[in-house]
N, C-alpha and C positions, 0 to 999 in steps of 0.2 A: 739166707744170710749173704750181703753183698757187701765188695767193697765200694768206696765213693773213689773223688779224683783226690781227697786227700789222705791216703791209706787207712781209712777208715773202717772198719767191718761193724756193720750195723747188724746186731742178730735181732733174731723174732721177738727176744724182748724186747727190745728195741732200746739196749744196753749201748754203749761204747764202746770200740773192745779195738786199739790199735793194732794193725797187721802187720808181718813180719816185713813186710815192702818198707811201711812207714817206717817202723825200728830202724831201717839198713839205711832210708834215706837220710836220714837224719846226720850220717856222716859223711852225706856225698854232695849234701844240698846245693850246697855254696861254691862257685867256680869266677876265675876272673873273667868278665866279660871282655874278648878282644875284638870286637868290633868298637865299643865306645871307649876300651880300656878303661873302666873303670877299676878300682883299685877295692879288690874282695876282700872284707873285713867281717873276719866271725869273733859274736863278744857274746863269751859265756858268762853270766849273773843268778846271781838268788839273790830274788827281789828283797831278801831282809836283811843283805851283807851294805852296810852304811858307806862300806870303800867301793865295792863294785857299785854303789850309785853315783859317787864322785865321780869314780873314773869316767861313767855314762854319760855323765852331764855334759862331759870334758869332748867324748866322742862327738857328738849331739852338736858340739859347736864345731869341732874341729870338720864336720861331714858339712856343715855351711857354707864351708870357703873351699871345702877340697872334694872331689866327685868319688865319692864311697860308695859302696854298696855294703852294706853294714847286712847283715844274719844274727838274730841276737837266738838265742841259746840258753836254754837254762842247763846250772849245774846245782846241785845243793848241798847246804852245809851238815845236813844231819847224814850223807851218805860221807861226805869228805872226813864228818868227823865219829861214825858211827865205832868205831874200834881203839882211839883216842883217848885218853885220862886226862879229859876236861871238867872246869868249875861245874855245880852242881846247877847255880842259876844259869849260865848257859847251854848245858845240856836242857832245862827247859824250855828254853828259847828256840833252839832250834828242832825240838822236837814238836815245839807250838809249830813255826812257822815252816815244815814239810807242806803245808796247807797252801805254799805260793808258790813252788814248783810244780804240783799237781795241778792249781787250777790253771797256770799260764801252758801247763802239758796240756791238760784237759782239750783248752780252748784252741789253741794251735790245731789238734787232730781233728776236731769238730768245723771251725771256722777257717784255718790256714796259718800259713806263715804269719802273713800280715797281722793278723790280731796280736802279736805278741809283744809288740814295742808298743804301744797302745796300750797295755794292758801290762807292763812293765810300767811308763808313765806314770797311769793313775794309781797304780799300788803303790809305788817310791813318795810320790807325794801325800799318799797317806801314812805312811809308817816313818818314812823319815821327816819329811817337812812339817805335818800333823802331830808326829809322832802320838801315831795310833798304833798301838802295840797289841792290841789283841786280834789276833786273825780273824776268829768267826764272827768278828765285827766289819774288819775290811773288808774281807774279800766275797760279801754279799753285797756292801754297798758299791764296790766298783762293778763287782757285775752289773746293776742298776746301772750305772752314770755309762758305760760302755754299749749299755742296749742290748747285753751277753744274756741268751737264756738266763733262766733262775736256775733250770734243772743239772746246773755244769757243777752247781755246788757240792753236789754228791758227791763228786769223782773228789774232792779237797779232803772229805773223810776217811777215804778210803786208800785201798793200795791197787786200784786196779788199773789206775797210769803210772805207777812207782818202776814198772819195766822201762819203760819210755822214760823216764827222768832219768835213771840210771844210767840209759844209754849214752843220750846227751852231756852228762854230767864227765861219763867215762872217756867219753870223745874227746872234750877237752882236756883233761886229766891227762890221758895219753900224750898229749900234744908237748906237755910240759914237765909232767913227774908227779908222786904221789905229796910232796913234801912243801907246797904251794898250796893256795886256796883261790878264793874268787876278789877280783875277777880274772880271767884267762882272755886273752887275746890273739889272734892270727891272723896277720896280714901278710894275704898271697902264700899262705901257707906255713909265716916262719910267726910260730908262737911264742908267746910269754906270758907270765903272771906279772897282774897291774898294768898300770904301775900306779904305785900310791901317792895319792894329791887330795890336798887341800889347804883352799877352795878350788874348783873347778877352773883352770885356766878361760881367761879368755879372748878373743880375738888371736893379732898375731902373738901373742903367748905361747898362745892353746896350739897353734900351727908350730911354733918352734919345738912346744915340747914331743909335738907328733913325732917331727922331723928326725929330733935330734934319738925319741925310742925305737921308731922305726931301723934307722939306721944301725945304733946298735945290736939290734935284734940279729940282723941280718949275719954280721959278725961268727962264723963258726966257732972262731974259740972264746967269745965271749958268755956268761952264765951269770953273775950277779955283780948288782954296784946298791950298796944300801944304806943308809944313815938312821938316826933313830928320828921317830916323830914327837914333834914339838908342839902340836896342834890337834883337835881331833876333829870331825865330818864338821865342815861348815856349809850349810844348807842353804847358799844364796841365790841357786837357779833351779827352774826345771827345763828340760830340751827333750 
């Protein structure tokens, strides 16, 4: 049984089985680069929250025009909402959809970092812009369209990457409070939930609205600014 370069331990089954290195990196990963100054932005999602795909989109543009190093992150809603007295149809929903945190966990330990906004991507456009809502539908055909083994589908069934989601999931979580959901953000360290938009800003919009969250964030004694929504996910990009 060995590990790979990406905390992987492959046993003699020749199983998956994340190592305790992997777990721990997972909240150290991301650093601001000061040789090119790049501006380190970790964006936690579960590929089935329709807001964390707005805000995504929104990022996606805004990292166009501004030099990001974006870490995307999963978190998920069936841990966020696991102890919660929520409606009975989306307690379905997101007990369906644990199935897109594991597989983008899965792939990540298997393939790397890299595969994860890729494979973020082609999931969002099938569940939201498709709005294909049955997982053990998606999440076999974007393995196809990604060129992703077949064999990663396993790990969607099962709980044998559900330590690793949690971790990730917690990492964020921490960052901001229990009483917040997805998406989580941190830029350069200083986190928040969302922020919620729709449609996805674009051009300099999308830079104003960076600007003007970034900065509040920043803010020690600042904690919430909120209106109600008047609109729900308008699905007019993907980035």
């Amino acid at each position: 049984m060995g590990e790979s370069r990406h905390g992987v331990v492959h046993r003699r089954d020749g199983r998956l089985q994340p190592s305790e290195h992997a777990y721990s990196r997972i909240v150290t990963e991301t650093t601001v680069d000061k040789t090119t100054e790049r501006t380190a932005v970790e964006f936690w999602f579960d590929p089935n929250c329709p807001w964390a795909w707005m805000t995504s989109r929104w990022v996606g543009e805004v990292a166009r025009h501004r030099d990001l190093d974006v870490t995307w992150k999963v978190m998920s809603l069936f841990v966020l909402n696991e102890d919660q007295d929520i409606p009975d149809e989306y307690r379905e929903r997101i007990n369906k959809g644990q199935l897109y945190p594991r597989i983008v966990t899965a792939a990540r330990l298997r393939v790397g970092q890299d595969i994860v906004k890729p494979l973020y991507d082609a999931l969002g456009e099938h569940i939201h812009h498709r709005q294909e809502q049955d997982p053990e539908q998606v999440v076999p055909a974007v393995l196809a369209e990604l060129g992703l083994d077949a064999d990663l589908l396993e790990y969607a069934w099962t709980d044998e990457v559900d330590q690793a989601v949690r971790v990730s999931h917690q990492d964020g979580i921490d960052r901001v409070g229990q009483d917040v959901g997805t998406p989580v953000i941190a830029v350069e360290g200083t986190a928040f939930f969302g922020p919620v938009i729709s449609p996805a800003p674009k051009g300099q919009e999308a830079l104003d609205l960076w600007d003007g969250v970034v900065a509040v964030a920043k803010v020690p004694a600042f904690f919430e600014l909120k209106r109600s929504r008047t609109v729900g996910p308008i699905f007019d990009t993907t980035a």
